[in-house]
Chimera marker file (.cmm) of the C-alpha trace (Angstrom):
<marker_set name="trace">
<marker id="1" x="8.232" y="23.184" z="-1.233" r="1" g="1" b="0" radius="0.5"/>
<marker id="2" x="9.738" y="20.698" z="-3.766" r="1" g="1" b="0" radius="0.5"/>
<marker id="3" x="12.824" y="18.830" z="-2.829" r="1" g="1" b="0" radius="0.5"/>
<marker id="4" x="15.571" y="18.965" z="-5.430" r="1" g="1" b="0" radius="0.5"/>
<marker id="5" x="18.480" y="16.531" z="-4.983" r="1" g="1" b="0" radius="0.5"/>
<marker id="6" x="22.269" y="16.715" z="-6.581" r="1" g="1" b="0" radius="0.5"/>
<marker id="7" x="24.016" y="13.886" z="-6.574" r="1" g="1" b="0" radius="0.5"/>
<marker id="8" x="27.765" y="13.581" z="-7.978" r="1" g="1" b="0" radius="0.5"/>
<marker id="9" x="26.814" y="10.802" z="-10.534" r="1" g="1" b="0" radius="0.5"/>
<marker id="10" x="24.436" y="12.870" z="-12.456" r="1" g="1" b="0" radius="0.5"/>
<marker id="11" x="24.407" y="15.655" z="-13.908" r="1" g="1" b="0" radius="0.5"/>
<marker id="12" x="20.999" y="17.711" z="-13.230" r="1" g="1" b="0" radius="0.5"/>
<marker id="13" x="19.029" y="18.338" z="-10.590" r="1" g="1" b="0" radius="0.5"/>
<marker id="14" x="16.015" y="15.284" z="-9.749" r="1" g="1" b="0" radius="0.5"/>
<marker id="15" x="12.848" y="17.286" z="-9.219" r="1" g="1" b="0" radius="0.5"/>
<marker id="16" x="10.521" y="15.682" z="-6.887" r="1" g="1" b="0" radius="0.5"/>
<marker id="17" x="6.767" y="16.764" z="-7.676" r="1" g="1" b="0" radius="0.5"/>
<marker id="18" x="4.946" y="18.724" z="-4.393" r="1" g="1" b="0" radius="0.5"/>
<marker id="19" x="2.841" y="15.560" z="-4.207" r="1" g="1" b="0" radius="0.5"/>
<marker id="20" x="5.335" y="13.026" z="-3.642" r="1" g="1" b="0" radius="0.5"/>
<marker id="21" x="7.337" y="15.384" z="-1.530" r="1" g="1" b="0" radius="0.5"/>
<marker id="22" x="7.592" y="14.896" z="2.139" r="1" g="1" b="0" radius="0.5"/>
<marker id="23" x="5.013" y="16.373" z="4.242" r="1" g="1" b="0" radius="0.5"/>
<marker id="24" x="5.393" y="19.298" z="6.135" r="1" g="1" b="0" radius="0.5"/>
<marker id="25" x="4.004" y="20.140" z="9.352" r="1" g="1" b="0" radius="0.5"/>
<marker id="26" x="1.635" y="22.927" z="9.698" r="1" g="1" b="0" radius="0.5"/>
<marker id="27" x="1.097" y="25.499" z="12.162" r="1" g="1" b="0" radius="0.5"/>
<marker id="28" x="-1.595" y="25.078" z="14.657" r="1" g="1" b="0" radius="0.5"/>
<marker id="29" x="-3.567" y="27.819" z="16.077" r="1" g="1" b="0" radius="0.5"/>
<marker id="30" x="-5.209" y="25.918" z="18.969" r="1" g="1" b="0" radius="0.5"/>
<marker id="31" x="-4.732" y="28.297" z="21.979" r="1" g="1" b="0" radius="0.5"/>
<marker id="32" x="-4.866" y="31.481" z="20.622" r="1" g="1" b="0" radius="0.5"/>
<marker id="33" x="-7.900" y="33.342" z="21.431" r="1" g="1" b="0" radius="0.5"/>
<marker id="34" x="-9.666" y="36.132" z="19.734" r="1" g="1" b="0" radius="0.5"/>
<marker id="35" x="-7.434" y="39.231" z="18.064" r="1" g="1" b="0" radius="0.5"/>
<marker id="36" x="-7.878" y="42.472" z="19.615" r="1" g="1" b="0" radius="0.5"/>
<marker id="37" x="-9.787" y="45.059" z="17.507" r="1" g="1" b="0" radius="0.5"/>
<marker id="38" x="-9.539" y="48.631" z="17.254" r="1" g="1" b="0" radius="0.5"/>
<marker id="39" x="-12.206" y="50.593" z="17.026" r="1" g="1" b="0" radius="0.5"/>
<marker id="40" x="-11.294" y="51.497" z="13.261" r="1" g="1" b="0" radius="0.5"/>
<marker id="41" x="-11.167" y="48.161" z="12.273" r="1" g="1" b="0" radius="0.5"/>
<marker id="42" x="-14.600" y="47.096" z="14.055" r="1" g="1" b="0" radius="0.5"/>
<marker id="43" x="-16.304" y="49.816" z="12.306" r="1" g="1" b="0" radius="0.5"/>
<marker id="44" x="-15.204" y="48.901" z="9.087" r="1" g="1" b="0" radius="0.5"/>
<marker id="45" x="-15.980" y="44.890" z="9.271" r="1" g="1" b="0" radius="0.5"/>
<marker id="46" x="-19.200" y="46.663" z="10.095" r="1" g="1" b="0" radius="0.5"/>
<marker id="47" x="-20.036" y="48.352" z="6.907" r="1" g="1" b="0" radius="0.5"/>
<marker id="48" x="-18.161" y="45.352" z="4.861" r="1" g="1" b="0" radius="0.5"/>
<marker id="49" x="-21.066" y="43.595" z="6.778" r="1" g="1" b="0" radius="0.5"/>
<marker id="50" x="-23.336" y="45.807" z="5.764" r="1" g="1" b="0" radius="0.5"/>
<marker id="51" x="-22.193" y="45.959" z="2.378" r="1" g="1" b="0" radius="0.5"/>
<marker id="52" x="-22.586" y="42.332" z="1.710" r="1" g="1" b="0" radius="0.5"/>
<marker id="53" x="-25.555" y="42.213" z="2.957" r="1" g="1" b="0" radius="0.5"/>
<marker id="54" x="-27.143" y="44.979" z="0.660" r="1" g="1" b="0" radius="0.5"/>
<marker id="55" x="-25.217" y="43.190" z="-2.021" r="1" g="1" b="0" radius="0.5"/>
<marker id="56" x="-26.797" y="39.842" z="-1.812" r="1" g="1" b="0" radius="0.5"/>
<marker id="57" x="-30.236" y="41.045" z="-1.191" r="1" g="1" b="0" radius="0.5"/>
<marker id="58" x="-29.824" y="43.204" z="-4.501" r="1" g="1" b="0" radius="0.5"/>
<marker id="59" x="-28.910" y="40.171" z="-6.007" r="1" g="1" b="0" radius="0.5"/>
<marker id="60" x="-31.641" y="38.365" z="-4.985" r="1" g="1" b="0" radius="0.5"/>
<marker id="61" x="-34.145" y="40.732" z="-6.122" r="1" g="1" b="0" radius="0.5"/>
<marker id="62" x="-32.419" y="40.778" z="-9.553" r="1" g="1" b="0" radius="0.5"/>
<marker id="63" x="-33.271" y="37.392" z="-9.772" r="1" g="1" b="0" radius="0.5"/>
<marker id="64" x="-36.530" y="36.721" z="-8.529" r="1" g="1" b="0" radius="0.5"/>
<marker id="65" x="-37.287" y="40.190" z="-11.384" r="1" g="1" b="0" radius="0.5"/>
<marker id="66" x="-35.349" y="37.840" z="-14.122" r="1" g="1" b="0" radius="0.5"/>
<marker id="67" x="-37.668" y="35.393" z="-13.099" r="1" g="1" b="0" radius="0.5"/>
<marker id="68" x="-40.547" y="36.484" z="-12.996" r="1" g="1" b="0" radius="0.5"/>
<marker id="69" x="-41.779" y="36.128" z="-9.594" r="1" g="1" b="0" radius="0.5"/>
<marker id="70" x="-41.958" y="40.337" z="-8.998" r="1" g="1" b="0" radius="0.5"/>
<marker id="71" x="-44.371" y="41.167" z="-11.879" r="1" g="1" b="0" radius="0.5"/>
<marker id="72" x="-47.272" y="41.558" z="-9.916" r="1" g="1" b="0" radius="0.5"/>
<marker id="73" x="-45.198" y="43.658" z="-7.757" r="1" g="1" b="0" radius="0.5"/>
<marker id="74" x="-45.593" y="47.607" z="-8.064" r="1" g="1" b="0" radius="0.5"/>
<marker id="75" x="-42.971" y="49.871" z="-6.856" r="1" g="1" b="0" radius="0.5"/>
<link id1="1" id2="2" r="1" g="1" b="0" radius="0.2"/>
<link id1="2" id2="3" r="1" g="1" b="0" radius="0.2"/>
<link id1="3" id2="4" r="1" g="1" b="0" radius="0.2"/>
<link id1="4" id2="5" r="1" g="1" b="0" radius="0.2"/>
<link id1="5" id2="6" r="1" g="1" b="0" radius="0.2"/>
<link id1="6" id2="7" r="1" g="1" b="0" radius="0.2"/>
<link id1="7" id2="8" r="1" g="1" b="0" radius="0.2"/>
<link id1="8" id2="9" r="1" g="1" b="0" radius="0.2"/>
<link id1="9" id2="10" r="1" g="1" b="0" radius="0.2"/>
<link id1="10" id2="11" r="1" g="1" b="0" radius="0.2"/>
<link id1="11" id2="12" r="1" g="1" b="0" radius="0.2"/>
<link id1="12" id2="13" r="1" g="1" b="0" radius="0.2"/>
<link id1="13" id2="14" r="1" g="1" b="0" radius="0.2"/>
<link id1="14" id2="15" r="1" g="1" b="0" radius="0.2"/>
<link id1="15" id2="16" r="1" g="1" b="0" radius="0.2"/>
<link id1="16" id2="17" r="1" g="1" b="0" radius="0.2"/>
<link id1="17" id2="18" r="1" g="1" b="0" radius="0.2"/>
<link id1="18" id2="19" r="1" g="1" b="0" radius="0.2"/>
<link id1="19" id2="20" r="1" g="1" b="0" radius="0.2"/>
<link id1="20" id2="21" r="1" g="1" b="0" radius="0.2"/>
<link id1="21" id2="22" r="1" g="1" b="0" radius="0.2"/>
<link id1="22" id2="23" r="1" g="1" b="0" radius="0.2"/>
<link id1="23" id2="24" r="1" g="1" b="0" radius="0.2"/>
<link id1="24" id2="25" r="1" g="1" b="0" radius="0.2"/>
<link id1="25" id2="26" r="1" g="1" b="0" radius="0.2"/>
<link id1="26" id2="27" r="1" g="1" b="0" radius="0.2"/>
<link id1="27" id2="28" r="1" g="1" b="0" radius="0.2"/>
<link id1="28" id2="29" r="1" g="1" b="0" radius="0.2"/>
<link id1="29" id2="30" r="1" g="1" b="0" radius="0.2"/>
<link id1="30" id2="31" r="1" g="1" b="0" radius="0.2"/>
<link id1="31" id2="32" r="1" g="1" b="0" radius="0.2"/>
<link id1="32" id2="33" r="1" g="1" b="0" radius="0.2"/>
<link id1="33" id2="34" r="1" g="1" b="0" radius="0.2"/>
<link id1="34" id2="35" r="1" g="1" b="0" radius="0.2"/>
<link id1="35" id2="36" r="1" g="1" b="0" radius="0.2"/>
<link id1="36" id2="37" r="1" g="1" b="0" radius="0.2"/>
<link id1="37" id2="38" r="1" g="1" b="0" radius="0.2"/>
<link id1="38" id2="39" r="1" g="1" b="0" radius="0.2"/>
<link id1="39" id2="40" r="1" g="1" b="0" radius="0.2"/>
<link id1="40" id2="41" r="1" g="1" b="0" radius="0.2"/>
<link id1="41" id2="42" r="1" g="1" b="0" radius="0.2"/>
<link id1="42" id2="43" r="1" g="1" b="0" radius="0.2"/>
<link id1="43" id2="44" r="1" g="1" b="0" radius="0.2"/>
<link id1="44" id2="45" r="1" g="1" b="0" radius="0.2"/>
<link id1="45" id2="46" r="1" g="1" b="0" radius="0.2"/>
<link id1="46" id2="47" r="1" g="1" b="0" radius="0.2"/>
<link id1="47" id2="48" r="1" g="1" b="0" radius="0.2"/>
<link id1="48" id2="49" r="1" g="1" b="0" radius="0.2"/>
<link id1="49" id2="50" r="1" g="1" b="0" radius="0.2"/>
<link id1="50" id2="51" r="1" g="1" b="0" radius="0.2"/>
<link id1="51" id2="52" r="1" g="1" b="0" radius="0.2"/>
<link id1="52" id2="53" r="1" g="1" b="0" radius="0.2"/>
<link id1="53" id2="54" r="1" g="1" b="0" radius="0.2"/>
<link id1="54" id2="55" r="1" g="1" b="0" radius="0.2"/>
<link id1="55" id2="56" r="1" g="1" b="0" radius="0.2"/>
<link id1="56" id2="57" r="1" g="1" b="0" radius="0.2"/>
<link id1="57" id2="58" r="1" g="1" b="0" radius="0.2"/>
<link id1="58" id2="59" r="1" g="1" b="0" radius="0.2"/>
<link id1="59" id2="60" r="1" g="1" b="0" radius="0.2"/>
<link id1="60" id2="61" r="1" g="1" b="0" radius="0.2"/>
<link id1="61" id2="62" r="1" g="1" b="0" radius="0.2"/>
<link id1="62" id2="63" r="1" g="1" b="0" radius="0.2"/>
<link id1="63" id2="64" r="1" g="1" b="0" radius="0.2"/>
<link id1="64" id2="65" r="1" g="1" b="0" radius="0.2"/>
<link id1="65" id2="66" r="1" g="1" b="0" radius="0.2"/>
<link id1="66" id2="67" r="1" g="1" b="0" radius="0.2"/>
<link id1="67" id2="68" r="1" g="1" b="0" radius="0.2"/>
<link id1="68" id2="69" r="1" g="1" b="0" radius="0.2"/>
<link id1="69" id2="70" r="1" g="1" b="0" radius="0.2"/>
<link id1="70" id2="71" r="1" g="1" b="0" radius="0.2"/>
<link id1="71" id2="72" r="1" g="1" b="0" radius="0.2"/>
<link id1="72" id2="73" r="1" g="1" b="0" radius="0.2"/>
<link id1="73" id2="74" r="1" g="1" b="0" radius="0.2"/>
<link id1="74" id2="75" r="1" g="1" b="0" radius="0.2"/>
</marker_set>
Protein backbone atom coordinates (compact mmCIF):
# COMPACT_ATOMS: atom_id res chain seq x y z
CA UNK A 1 0.00 0.00 0.00
CA UNK A 2 1.69 3.40 -0.71
CA UNK A 3 2.32 5.71 2.14
CA UNK A 4 1.11 9.25 1.56
CA UNK A 5 2.32 11.90 4.03
CA UNK A 6 0.72 15.61 4.83
CA UNK A 7 2.71 17.78 6.37
CA UNK A 8 1.58 21.49 7.40
CA UNK A 9 4.43 23.17 5.35
CA UNK A 10 3.32 21.90 2.07
CA UNK A 11 0.70 21.87 0.34
CA UNK A 12 0.06 18.30 -1.42
CA UNK A 13 0.27 15.08 -0.53
CA UNK A 14 4.24 13.29 -0.94
CA UNK A 15 3.56 10.00 -2.69
CA UNK A 16 5.97 7.39 -1.80
CA UNK A 17 6.32 4.73 -4.75
CA UNK A 18 5.26 0.82 -3.51
CA UNK A 19 8.98 0.14 -3.93
CA UNK A 20 10.44 2.44 -1.58
CA UNK A 21 7.57 1.94 0.78
CA UNK A 22 8.04 0.11 3.97
CA UNK A 23 7.68 -3.52 3.93
CA UNK A 24 4.87 -5.27 5.09
CA UNK A 25 4.69 -8.47 6.74
CA UNK A 26 2.98 -11.30 5.15
CA UNK A 27 0.86 -13.96 6.32
CA UNK A 28 2.31 -17.31 6.90
CA UNK A 29 0.53 -20.47 6.41
CA UNK A 30 2.98 -22.81 8.18
CA UNK A 31 0.68 -24.98 10.41
CA UNK A 32 -2.27 -25.27 8.62
CA UNK A 33 -2.86 -28.58 7.20
CA UNK A 34 -4.86 -29.76 4.30
CA UNK A 35 -8.61 -28.07 3.61
CA UNK A 36 -11.42 -30.33 3.97
CA UNK A 37 -13.19 -31.30 0.70
CA UNK A 38 -16.61 -32.08 -0.06
CA UNK A 39 -17.46 -34.54 -2.12
CA UNK A 40 -18.75 -31.91 -4.82
CA UNK A 41 -15.72 -30.19 -4.89
CA UNK A 42 -13.42 -33.46 -5.17
CA UNK A 43 -15.38 -34.54 -8.07
CA UNK A 44 -15.03 -31.53 -9.86
CA UNK A 45 -11.01 -30.97 -9.37
CA UNK A 46 -11.45 -34.40 -10.85
CA UNK A 47 -12.81 -33.65 -14.22
CA UNK A 48 -10.77 -30.11 -14.23
CA UNK A 49 -8.01 -32.86 -13.97
CA UNK A 50 -9.27 -34.63 -16.49
CA UNK A 51 -9.93 -31.82 -18.60
CA UNK A 52 -6.43 -30.59 -18.65
CA UNK A 53 -5.20 -33.50 -19.29
CA UNK A 54 -7.25 -34.17 -22.57
CA UNK A 55 -6.38 -30.60 -23.30
CA UNK A 56 -2.68 -30.85 -23.36
CA UNK A 57 -2.52 -34.15 -25.03
CA UNK A 58 -4.77 -32.55 -27.88
CA UNK A 59 -2.33 -30.03 -27.99
CA UNK A 60 0.38 -32.11 -28.34
CA UNK A 61 -0.94 -34.03 -31.13
CA UNK A 62 -1.72 -30.73 -32.93
CA UNK A 63 1.74 -30.17 -32.92
CA UNK A 64 3.59 -33.12 -33.62
CA UNK A 65 0.56 -33.07 -37.02
CA UNK A 66 1.95 -29.28 -37.67
CA UNK A 67 5.11 -30.84 -37.67
CA UNK A 68 5.15 -33.38 -39.42
CA UNK A 69 6.03 -36.20 -37.30
CA UNK A 70 2.20 -38.00 -37.74
CA UNK A 71 2.23 -38.34 -41.58
CA UNK A 72 2.99 -41.78 -41.70
CA UNK A 73 0.34 -42.18 -39.21
CA UNK A 74 -3.20 -43.52 -40.45
CA UNK A 75 -6.23 -42.99 -38.45
Amino acid sequence: MTTMDVSPTTNGFHVIHPLDDVAEKKCSSDGLGQIAMTPSVRLSLKILRGYLIFMSLMLIYHVLDLAGALSHVKF
